[in-house]
C-alpha positions in Angstrom: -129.9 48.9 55.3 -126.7 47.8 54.4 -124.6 50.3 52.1 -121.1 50.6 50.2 -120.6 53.7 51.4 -117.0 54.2 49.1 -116.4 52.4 46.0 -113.3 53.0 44.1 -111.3 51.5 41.6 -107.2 53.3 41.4 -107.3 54.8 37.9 -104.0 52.9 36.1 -101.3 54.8 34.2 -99.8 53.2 31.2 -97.5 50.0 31.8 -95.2 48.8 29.1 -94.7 45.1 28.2 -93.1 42.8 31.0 -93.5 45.4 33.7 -96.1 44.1 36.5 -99.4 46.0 37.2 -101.5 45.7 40.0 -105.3 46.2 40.0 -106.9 47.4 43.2 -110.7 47.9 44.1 -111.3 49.5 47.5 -114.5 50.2 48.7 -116.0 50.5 52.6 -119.2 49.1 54.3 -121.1 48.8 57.2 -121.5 45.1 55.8 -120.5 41.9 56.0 -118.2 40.3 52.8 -119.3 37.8 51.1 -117.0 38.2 48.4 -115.1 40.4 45.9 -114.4 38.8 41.9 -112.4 40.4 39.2 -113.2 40.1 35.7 -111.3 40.8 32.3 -113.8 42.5 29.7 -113.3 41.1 26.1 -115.6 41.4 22.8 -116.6 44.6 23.5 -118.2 43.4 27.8 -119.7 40.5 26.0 -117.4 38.5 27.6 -116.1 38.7 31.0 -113.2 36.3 32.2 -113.1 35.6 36.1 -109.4 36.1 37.1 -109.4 36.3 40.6 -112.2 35.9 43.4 -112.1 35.9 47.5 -114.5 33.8 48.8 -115.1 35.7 52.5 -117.2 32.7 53.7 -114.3 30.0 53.0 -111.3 32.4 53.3 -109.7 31.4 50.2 -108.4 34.7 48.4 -105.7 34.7 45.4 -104.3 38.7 46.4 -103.3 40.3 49.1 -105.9 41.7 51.4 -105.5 44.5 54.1 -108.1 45.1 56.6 -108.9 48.4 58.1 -110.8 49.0 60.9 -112.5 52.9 61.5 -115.5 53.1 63.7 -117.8 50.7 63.3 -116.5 50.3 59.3 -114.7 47.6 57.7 -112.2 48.6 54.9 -111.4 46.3 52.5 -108.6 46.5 49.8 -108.6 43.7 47.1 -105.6 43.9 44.9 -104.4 41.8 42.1 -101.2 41.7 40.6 -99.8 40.9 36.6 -96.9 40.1 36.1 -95.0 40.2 33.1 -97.9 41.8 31.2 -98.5 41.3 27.7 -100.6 43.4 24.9 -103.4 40.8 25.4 -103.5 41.8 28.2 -104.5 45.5 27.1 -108.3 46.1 27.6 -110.7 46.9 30.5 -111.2 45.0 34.2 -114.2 45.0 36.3 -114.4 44.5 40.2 -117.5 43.4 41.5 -118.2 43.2 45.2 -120.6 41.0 47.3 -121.8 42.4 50.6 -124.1 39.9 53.0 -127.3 42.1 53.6 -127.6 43.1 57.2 -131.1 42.9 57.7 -131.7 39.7 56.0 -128.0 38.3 56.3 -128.7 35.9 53.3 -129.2 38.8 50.4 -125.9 39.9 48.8 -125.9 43.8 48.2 -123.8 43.6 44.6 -121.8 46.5 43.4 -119.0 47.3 40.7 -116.7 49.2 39.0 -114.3 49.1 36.3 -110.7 50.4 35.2 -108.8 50.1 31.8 -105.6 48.3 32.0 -103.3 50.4 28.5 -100.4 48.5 28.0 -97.5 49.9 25.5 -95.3 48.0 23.7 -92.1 49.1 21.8 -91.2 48.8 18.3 -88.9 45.7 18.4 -87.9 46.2 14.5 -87.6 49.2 12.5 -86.0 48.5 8.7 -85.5 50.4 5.5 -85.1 49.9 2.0 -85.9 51.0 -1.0 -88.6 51.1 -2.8 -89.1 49.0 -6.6 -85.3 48.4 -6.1 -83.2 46.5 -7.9 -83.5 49.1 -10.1 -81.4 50.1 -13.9 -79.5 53.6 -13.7 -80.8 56.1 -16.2 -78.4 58.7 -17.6 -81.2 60.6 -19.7 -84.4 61.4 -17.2 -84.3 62.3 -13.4 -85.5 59.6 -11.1 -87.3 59.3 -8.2 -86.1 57.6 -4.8 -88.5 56.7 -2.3 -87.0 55.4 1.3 -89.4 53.1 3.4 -89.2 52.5 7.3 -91.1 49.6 8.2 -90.9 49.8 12.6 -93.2 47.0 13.9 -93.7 45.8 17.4 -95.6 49.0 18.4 -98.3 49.8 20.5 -99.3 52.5 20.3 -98.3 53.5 16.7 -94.6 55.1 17.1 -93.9 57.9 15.5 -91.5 58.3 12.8 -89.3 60.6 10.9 -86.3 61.2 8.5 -83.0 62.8 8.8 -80.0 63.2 6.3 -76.6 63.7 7.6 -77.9 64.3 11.1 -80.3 67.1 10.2 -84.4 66.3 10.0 -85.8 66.6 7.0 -87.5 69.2 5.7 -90.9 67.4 4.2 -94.1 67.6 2.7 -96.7 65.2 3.6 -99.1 63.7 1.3 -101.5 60.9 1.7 -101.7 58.1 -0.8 -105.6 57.8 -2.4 -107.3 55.1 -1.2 -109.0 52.3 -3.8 -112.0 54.2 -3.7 -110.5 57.2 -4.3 -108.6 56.4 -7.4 -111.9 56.1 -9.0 -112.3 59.5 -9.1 -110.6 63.0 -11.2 -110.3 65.3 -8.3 -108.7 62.0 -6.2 -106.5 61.6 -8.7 -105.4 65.5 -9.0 -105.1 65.2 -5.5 -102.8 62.1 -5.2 -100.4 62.8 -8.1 -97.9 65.3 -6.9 -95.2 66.5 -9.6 -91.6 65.9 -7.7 -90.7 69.8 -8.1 -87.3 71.2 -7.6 -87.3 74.7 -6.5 -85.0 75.9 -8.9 -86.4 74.4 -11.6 -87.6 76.1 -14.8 -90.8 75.1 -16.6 -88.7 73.0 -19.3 -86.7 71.7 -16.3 -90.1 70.8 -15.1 -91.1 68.4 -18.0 -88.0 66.5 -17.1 -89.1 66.0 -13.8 -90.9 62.5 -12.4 -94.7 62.4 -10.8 -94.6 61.1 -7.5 -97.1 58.8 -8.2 -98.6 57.4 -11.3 -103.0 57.1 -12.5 -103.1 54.2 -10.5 -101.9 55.7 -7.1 -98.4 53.8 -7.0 -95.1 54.7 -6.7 -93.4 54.2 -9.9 -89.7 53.4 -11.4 -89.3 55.2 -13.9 -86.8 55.3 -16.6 -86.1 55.8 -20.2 -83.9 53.0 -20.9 -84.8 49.1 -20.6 -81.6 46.9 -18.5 -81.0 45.6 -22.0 -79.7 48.9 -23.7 -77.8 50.3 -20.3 -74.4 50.4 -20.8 -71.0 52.1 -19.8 -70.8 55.1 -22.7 -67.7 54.0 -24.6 -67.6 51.0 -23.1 -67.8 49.5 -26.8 -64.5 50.9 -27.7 -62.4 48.8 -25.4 -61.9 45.5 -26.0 -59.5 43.2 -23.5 -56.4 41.5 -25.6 -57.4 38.1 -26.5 -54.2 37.0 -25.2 -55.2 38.2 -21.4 -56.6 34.8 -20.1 -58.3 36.3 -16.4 -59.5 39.8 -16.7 -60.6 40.7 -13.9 -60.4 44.4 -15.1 -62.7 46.4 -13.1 -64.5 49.3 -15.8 -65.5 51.4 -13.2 -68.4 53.9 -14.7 -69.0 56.5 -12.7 -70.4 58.5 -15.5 -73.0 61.5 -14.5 -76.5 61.8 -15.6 -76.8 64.0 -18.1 -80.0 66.0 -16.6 -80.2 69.5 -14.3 -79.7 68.3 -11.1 -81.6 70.5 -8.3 -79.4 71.4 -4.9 -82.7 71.8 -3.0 -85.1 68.7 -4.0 -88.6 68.7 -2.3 -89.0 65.9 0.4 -92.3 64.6 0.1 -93.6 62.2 3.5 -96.3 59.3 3.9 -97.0 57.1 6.7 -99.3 54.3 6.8 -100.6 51.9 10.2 -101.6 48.2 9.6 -102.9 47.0 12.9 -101.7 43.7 13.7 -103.7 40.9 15.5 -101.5 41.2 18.6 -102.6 44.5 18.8 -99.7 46.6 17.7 -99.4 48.5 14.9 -96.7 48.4 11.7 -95.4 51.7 10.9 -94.5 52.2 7.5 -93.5 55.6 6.5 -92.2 56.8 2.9 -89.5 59.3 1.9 -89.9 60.5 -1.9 -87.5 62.9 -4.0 -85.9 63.1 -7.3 -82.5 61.7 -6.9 -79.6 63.7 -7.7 -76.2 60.9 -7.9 -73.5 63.4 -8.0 -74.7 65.0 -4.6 -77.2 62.1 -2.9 -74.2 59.1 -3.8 -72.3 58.6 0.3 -75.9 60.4 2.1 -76.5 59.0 5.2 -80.3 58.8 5.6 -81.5 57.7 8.8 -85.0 56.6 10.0 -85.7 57.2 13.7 -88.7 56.3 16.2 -90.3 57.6 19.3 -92.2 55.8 21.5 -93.9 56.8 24.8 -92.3 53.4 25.8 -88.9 54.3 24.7 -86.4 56.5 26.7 -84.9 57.8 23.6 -85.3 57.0 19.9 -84.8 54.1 18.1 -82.4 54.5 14.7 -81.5 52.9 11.3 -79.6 54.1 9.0 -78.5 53.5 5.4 -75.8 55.1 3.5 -76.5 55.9 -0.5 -73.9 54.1 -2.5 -73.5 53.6 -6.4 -71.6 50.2 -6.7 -67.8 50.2 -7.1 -66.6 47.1 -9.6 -68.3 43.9 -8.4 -66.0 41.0 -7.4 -66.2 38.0 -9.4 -65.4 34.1 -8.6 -65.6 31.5 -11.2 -66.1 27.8 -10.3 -64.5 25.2 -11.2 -61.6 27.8 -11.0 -59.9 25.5 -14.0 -63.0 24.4 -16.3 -63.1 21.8 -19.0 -65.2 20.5 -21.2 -68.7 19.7 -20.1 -68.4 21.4 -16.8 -71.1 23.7 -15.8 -69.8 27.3 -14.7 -70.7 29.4 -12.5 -69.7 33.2 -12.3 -70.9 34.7 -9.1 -70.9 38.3 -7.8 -69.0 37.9 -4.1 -69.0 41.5 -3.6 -67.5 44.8 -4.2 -64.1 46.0 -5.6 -64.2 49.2 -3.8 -66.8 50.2 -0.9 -67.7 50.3 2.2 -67.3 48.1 5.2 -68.8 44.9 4.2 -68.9 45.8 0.4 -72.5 47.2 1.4 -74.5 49.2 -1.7 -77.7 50.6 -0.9 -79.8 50.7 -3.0 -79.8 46.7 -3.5 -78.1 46.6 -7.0 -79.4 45.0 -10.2 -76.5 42.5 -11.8 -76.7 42.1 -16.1 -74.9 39.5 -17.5 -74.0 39.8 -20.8 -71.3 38.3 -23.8 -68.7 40.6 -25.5 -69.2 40.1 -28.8 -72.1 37.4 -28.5 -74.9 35.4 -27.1 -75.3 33.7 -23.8 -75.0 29.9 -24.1 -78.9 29.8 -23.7 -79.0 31.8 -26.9 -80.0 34.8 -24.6 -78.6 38.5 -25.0 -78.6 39.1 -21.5 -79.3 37.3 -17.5 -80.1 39.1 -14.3 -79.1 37.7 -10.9 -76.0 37.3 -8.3 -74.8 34.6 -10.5 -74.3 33.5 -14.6 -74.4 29.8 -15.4 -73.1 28.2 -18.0 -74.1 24.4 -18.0 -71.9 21.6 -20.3 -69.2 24.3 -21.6 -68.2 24.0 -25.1 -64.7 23.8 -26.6 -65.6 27.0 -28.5 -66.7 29.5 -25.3 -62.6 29.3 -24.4 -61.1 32.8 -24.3 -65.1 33.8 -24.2 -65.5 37.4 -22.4 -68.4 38.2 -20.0 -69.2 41.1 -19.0 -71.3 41.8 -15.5 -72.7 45.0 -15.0 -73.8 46.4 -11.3 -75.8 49.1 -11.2 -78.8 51.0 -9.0 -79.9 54.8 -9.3 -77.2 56.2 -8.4 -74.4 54.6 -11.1 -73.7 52.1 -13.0 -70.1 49.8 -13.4 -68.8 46.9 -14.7 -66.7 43.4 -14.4 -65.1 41.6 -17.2 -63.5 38.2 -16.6 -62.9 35.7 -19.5 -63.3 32.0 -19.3 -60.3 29.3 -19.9 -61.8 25.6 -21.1 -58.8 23.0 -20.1 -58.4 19.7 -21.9 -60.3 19.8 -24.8 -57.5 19.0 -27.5 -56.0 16.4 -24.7 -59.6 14.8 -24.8 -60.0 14.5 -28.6 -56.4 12.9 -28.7 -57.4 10.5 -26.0 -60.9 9.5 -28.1 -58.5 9.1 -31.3 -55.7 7.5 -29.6 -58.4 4.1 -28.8 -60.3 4.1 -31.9 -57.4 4.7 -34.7 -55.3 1.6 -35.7 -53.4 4.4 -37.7 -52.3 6.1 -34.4 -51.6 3.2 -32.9 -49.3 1.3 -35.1 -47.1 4.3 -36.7 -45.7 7.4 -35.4 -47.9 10.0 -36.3 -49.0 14.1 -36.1 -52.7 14.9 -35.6 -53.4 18.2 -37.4 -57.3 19.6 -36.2 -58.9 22.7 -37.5 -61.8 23.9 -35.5 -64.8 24.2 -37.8 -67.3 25.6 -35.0 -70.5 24.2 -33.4 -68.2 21.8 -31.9 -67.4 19.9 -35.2 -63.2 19.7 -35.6 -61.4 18.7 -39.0 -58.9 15.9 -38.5 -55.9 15.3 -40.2 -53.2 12.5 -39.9 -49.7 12.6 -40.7 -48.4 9.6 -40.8 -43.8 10.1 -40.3 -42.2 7.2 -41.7 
């Protein structure tokens, strides 16, 4: 009777991505080969790929094979080599071997084993930001920051973790309530944890933001709407009207007026999404009640291990109220009709690169007026003013950076060339007056671009 006497597949340790692994399935008879076939297991063994065979009758193999000879046993050693591997290629492998029957030499004696190929991957991104940023800077109720780490690439899921200034962060991990959960009262006791100083008193503690609101999210919030923000005292100072380019930088660096804490509670979620590929998107959450006056120029920094890694992976973001934003104004020399654009082309005062983190949120408003939309206010990078009027020259603007941790402003005043040069031209060809006698144009400005005209005639 014809017998595999040894059948053995190597056990594989982890490989990472792009690293070459090599499967071998060794075995030993007192039989003949007729053949030895690998498989790759998908769907659960529903599926089996063929990846490699030897074909012992035609001698046509696709590895390396070493014979052995002991006794009257043949050894045989099938191995088959990936290179480069991917996370497809994660997942289990079967070898199946053929041996011709020695007592009939036409029945094949079948046997097989199996081995599970793990292949790691790295995080190959790792990001934070801010969460519900732009946000408005509040001067009356304590807000709460939450950090986000996104890493993504990883397989298995990395683990990840805070640190401020260098030191890890002391936390307290919660767990965000699920949809189901949010149905219920005890979920919702659960999920909804007050943001707690510890050396806050109970009317301190009213003050104080919930980390999350009835519906399970993360809120923003605030007392004031953007509209109603402003510098206090800003109202009292008004630029000359004789000062044609302001820019001025009002920098407001004025503190919240609320008990800070020295010692906020840290409070730390995670979540994995499991990506097609196979890997797995990391995204863990850092939540406190922000304190400006000591968390403005913190260096937070989100780091990940990874068995694949050698050491941790790091990004960091520094806190930073903005500092006076730069202003450019285009055409640089507008006249009448031109469309204007005011854009924010960074910082007066900051760091390398005129970076502020958290993302800043940029008001535009009109000293002393509306927008040319009729609008008290715009948001965005940039104001536009399309077809300028004769009667926005000398108009102020005022643009107003600001995020959770301060607030600050930019005024710049617009010039309008050539309108007075325009409306002499447009007299000039359409007044046999002008033309035929010396004269003096005297024009009154009457608003909504309408102009009084009067014509001295000098004999």
């Amino acid at each position: 009777v014809t017998v595999l006497k040894v059948f053995t597949i190597e056990p594989l340790p982890p490989v990472v991505v792009g690293e070459t692994v090599t499967l071998k399935c060794n075995f030993k008879t007192d039989g003949r080969l007729r053949e030895i076939v690998w498989y790759r297991v998908t769907d659960g063994g529903t599926i089996k790929q063929k990846i490699f065979t030897y074909d012992a009758m035609f001698n046509t193999n696709y590895s390396h094979m070493e014979d052995y000879r002991r006794r009257e046993d043949l050894v045989y050693q099938s191995t088959v080599r990936l290179p480069e591997v991917r996370i497809s290629d994660n997942g289990p492998y079967e070898c199946h071997v053929g041996i011709y029957d020695r007592a009939t030499r036409e029945k094949v004696v079948l046997a097989s084993g199996n081995v599970f190929l793990t292949v790691m991957s790295p995080p190959n991104n790792i990001s934070v930001v801010a969460e519900n940023t732009p946000a408005p800077f509040s001067r009356y109720q304590a807000q709460n920051l939450t950090l986000v780490c996104t890493a993504k690439g990883g397989k298995p899921a990395p683990s990840v973790y805070f640190k401020r200034d260098g030191e890890l962060i002391e936390v307290i991990s919660y767990t965000l309530p699920s949809a189901n959960d949010q149905g219920s009262s005890s979920a919702g006791v659960r999920g909804a944890r007050p943001l707690i100083s510890r050396d806050l008193d109970d009317t301190k503690l009213q003050r104080s933001l919930s980390l999350l609101d009835p519906e399970g999210r993360s809120p923003r919030l605030y007392t004031e709407s953007p509209q109603r923000v402003h510098t206090h005292g800003q109202q009292a100072y008004e630029p000359s009207p004789a000062t044609e380019v302001i820019p001025e930088t009002v920098v407001s660096r004025e503190f919240p007026r609320w008990v800070h804490s020295t010692d906020p509670l840290y409070y730390f979620s995670h979540t994995h999404i499991p990506q097609s590929d196979g890997s797995v998107v990391v995204q863990a959450r850092l939540t406190w009640t922000l304190n400006p006056q000591l968390d403005n120029d913190a260096l937070f920094s989100c780091e990940v291990k990874h068995p694949a890694l050698s050491m941790p992976m790091q990004t960091e973001v520094t806190l930073a109220a903005p500092k006076g934003p730069k202003l450019l104004m285009s055409p640089s020399r507008a006249k009448v009709g031109d469309t204007v654009r005011i854009t924010v082309q960074g910082f007066q005062v900051g760091s390398p690169g005129n970076e502020v983190f958290p993302e800043p949120l940029f008001t535009w408003t009109r000293v002393g007026g509306r927008l040319l939309d009729g609008s008290t206010q715009r948001e965005g990078r940039e104001l536009i003013l399309e077809r300028v009027p004769a009667e926005l020259n000398g108009s102020m603007y005022r643009c107003t950076a600001q995020n959770p941790l301060g607030s600050t402003d930019t005024h710049t005043r617009l010039i309008v060339f050539g309108m007075y040069a325009e409306l002499c031209n447009i007299l000039w060809s359409h007044s046999e007056a002008v033309k035929l006698k010396s004269h003096l144009i005297l024009m009154n400005y009457l608003g909504d671009n309408k102009y009084e005209i009067m014509f001295v005639t000098v004999s």
